[in-house]
C-alpha positions as CSV (number, residue, x, y, z in Angstrom):
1,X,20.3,-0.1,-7.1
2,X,17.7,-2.6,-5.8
3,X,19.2,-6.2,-5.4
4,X,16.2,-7.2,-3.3
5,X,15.9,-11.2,-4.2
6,X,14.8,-13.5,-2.0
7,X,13.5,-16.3,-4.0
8,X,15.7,-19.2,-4.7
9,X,15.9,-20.8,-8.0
10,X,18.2,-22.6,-10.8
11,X,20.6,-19.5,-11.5
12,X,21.5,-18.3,-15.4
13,X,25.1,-18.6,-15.6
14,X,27.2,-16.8,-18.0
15,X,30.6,-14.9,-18.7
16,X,30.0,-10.9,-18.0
17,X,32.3,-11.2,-21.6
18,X,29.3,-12.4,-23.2
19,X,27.3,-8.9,-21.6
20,X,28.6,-5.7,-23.2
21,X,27.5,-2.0,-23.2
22,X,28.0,-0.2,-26.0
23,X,30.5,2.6,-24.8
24,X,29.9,4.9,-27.8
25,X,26.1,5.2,-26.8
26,X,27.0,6.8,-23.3
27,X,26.1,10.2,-22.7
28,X,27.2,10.8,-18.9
29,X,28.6,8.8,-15.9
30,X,27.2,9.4,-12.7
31,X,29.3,8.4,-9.4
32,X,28.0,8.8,-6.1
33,X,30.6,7.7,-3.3
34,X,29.1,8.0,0.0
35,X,30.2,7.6,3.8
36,X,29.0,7.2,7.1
37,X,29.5,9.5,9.5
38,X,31.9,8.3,12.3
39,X,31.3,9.9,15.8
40,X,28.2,12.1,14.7
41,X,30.4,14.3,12.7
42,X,30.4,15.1,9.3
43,X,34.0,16.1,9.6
44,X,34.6,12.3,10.4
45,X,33.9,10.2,7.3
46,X,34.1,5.9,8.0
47,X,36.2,5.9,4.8
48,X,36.7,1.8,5.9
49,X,33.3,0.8,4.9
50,X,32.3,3.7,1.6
51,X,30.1,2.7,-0.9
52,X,30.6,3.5,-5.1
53,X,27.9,3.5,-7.4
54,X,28.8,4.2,-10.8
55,X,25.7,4.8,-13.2
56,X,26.1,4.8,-17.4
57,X,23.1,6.8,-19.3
58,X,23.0,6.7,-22.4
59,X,22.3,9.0,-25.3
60,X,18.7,8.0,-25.1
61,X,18.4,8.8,-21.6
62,X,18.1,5.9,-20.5
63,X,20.0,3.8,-17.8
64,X,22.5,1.0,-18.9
65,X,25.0,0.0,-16.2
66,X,24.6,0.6,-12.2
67,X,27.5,-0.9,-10.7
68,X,28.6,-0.7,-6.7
69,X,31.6,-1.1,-5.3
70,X,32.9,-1.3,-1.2
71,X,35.8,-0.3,0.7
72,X,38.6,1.7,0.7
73,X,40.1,-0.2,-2.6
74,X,36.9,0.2,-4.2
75,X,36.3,-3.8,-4.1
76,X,33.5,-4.7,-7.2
77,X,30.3,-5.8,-5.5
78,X,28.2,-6.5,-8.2
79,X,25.6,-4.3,-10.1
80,X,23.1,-4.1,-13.4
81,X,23.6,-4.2,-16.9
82,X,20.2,-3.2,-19.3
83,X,19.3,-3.6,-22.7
84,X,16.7,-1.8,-24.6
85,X,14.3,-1.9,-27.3
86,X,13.6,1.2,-29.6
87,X,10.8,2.2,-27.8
88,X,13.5,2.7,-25.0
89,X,11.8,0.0,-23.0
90,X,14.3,-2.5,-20.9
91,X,14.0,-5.8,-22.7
92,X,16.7,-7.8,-20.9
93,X,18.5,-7.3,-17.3
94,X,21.8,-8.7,-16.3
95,X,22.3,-9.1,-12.6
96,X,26.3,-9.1,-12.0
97,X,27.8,-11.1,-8.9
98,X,30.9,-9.8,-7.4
99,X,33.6,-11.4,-9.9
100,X,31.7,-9.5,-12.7
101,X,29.5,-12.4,-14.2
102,X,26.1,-12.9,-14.5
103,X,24.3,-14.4,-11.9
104,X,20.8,-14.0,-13.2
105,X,19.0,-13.0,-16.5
106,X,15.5,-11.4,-16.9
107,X,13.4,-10.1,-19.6
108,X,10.7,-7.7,-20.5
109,X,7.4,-8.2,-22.2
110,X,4.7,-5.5,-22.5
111,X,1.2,-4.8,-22.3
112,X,-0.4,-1.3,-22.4
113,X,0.9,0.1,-19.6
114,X,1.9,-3.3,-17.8
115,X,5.5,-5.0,-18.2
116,X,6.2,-8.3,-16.6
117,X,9.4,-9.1,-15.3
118,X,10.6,-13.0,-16.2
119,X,13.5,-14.6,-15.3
120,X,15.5,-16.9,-17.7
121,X,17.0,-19.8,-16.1
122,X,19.8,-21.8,-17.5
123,X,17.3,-24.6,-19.2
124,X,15.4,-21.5,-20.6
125,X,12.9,-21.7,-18.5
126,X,10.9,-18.7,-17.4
127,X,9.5,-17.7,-14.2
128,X,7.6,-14.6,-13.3
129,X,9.4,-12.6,-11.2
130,X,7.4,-9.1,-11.3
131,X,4.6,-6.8,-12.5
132,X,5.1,-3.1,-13.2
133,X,2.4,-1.1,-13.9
134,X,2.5,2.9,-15.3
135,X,0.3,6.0,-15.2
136,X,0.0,7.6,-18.4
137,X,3.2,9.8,-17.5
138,X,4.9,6.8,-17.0
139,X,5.3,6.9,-13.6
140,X,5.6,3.4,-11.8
141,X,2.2,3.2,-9.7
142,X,2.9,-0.6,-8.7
143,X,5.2,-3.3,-8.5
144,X,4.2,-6.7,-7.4
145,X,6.6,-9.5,-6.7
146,X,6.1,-13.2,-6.7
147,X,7.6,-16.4,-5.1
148,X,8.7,-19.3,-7.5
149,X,4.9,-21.4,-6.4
150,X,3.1,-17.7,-8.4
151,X,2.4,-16.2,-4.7
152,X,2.8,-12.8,-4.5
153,X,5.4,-12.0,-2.1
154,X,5.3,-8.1,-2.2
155,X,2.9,-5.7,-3.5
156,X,4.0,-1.9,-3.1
157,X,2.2,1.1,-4.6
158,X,3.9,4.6,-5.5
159,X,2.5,8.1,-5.3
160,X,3.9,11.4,-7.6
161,X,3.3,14.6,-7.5
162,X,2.6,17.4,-10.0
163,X,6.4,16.8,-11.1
164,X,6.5,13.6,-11.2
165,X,8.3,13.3,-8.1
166,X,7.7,9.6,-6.2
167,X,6.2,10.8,-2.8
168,X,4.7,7.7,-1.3
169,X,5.1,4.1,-1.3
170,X,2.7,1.9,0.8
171,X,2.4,-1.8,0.4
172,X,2.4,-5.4,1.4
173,X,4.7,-8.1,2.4
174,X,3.6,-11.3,2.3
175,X,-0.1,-10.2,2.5
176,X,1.1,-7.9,5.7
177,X,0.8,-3.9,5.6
178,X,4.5,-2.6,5.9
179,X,5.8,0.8,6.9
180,X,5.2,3.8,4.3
181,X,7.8,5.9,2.9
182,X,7.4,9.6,2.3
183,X,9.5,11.9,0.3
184,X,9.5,15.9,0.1
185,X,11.6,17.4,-2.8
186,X,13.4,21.4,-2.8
187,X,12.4,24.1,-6.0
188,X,15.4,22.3,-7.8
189,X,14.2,17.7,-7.5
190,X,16.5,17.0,-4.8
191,X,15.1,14.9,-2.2
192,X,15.3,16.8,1.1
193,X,13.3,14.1,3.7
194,X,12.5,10.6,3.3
195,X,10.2,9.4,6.6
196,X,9.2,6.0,7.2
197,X,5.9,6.1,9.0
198,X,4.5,2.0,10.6
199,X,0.9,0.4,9.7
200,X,0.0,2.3,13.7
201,X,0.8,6.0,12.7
202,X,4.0,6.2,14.9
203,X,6.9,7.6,12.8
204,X,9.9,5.3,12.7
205,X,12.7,7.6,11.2
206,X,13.0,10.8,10.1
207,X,16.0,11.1,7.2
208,X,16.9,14.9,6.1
209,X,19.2,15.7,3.2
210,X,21.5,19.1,3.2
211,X,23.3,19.8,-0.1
212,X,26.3,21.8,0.5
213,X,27.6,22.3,-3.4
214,X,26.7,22.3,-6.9
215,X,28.0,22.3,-10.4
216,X,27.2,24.8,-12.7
217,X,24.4,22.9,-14.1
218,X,22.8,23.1,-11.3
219,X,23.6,19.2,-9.9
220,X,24.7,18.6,-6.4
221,X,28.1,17.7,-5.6
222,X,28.0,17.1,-1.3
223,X,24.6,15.9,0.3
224,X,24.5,15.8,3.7
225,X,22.0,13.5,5.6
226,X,20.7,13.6,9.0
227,X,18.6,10.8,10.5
228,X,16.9,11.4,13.4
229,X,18.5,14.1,14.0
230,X,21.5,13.3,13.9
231,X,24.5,13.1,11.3
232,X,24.0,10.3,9.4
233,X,26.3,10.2,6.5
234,X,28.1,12.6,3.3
235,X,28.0,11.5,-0.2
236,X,30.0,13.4,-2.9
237,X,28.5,13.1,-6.7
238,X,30.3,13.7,-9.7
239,X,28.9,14.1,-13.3
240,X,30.8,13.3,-16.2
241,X,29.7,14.3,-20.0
242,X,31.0,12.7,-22.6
C-alpha cells in the first residue's frame, strides 16, 4: 500500500462507521506478514518490528480494503478502503489513520483512458491530487502528482512487458530525474529482482526474491529476499477463499 502524501491541506474527517465494505462481496483475503532478518539470517526473524497487510478482493476482482498493521500485537496502522462503480473503476478512496477513521477522502472521475484523482476536503472542496493514465490493456503508463498551488510534484512513468508485468518505472521529483526501478518476473508472475539504478548509471541496490513454498494453486507461501546480497527479510502469505 502506497501512503506517499506530502502535501498539507484541510483534512476530511469522518467516523470509519460511516465507511463500510460489503463483506458478502469478498471473494479472497490476502495476508502477507513479513520480517526482517536479524543477524543476516533467515533463521532469525525481528518478530519486534513485523509488518501485516491484509488485502480484501472482491467477487469482481477488484481490490476493496488494504489494511497494515505493526508489531508483535499486530497494532492497526492504518490502511485503504475503495469503492467502485460498475465499470469496476475506483470512484472514491478512504485513507484510514491509525484509530480506524478517515483521515482523507478522494474521488475518481474519468476520461478515455485518463482518471484524475481529487481530494474532498471537509468544506467540499476539491483539490487535484493526481493523474493516471492507461495503455489500452489497462496498464498504468503514468502517474503525475501535484502540490496544493497545481505544481506537479512527481511525474513517474511505468513500463510492462508482453504479460503485463510492470518492469520499469523512471520519473521526476520535483522537476529532478530520480533513480529507476527495474523488475524481472519467474515462468509463474512472481517478482524475482527489483534494482534501483541512479540518473548516472551506477546501480544502487540489487533486491532478489527466493520462494521457498506454494499452495496447491500455485501461490507462494515463504519469499525470501536478499538485498545486496545479503539476507534481507521472510514474508509468509496466506490465501483465504471464501
Amino acid at each position: 500500500m502506497n501512503l506517499f502524501l506530502f502535501f498539507i491541506s484541510v483534512p476530511f474527517i469522518c467516523c470509519s462507521s460511516e465507511v463500510k465494505t460489503d463483506e458478502k462481496s469478498i471473494k479472497k483475503i490476502i495476508t502477507v506478514t513479513e520480517y526482517l532478518v536479524l543477524n543476516k539470517n533467515f533463521d532469525t526473524l525481528d518478530t519486534l518490528h513485523q509488518q501485516k497487510e491484509i488485502k480484501k478482493i472482491d467477487i469482481n476482482n477488484n481490490l476493496v480494503e488494504d489494511l497494515d498493521y505493526w508489531g508483535p500485537t499486530s497494532t492497526f496502522a492504518g490502511g485503504l478502503i475503495y469503492k467502485y462503480n460498475k465499470e469496476n473503476k475506483i470512484v472514491d478512496e478512504y485513507l484510514l489513520d491509525i484509530h480506524n477513521e478517515v483521515s482523507s477522502k478522494y474521488e475518481y472521475k474519468y476520461s478515455n483512458n485518463i482518471a484524475t484523482k481529487f481530494e474532498v476536503l471537509k468544506n467540499n472542496t476539491k483539490i487535484k491530487r493526481k493523474l493516471y493514465y492507461y495503455d489500452t490493456n489497462n496498464n498504468l503508463v503514468r502517474e503525475t502528482t501535484y502540490y496544493d498551488d497545481g505544481n506537479v510534484m512527481s511525474d513517474f512513468y511505468f513500463k510492462y512487458d508482453s504479460t503485463n508485468q510492470q518492469v520499469e518505472r523512471t520519473g521526476t521529483l520535483d522537476s529532478k530525474n530520480i533513480e529507476s526501478i527495474y523488475k524481472s518476473y519467474d515462468g509463474f508472475s512472481n517478482l524475482i529482482e527489483q534494482k534501483s539504478i541512479d540518473t548516472s548509471g551506477t546501480t544502487l541496490s540489487v533486491e532478489k526474491f527466493i520462494y521457498d513454498k506454494f499452495d496447491r494453486n500455485g501461490n507462494w507461501e515463504i519469499r525470501k529476499s536478499m538485498l545486496q546480497g545479503v539476507p534481507h527479510s521472510v514474508a509468509f502469505q496466506k490465501i483465504e477463499n471464501k
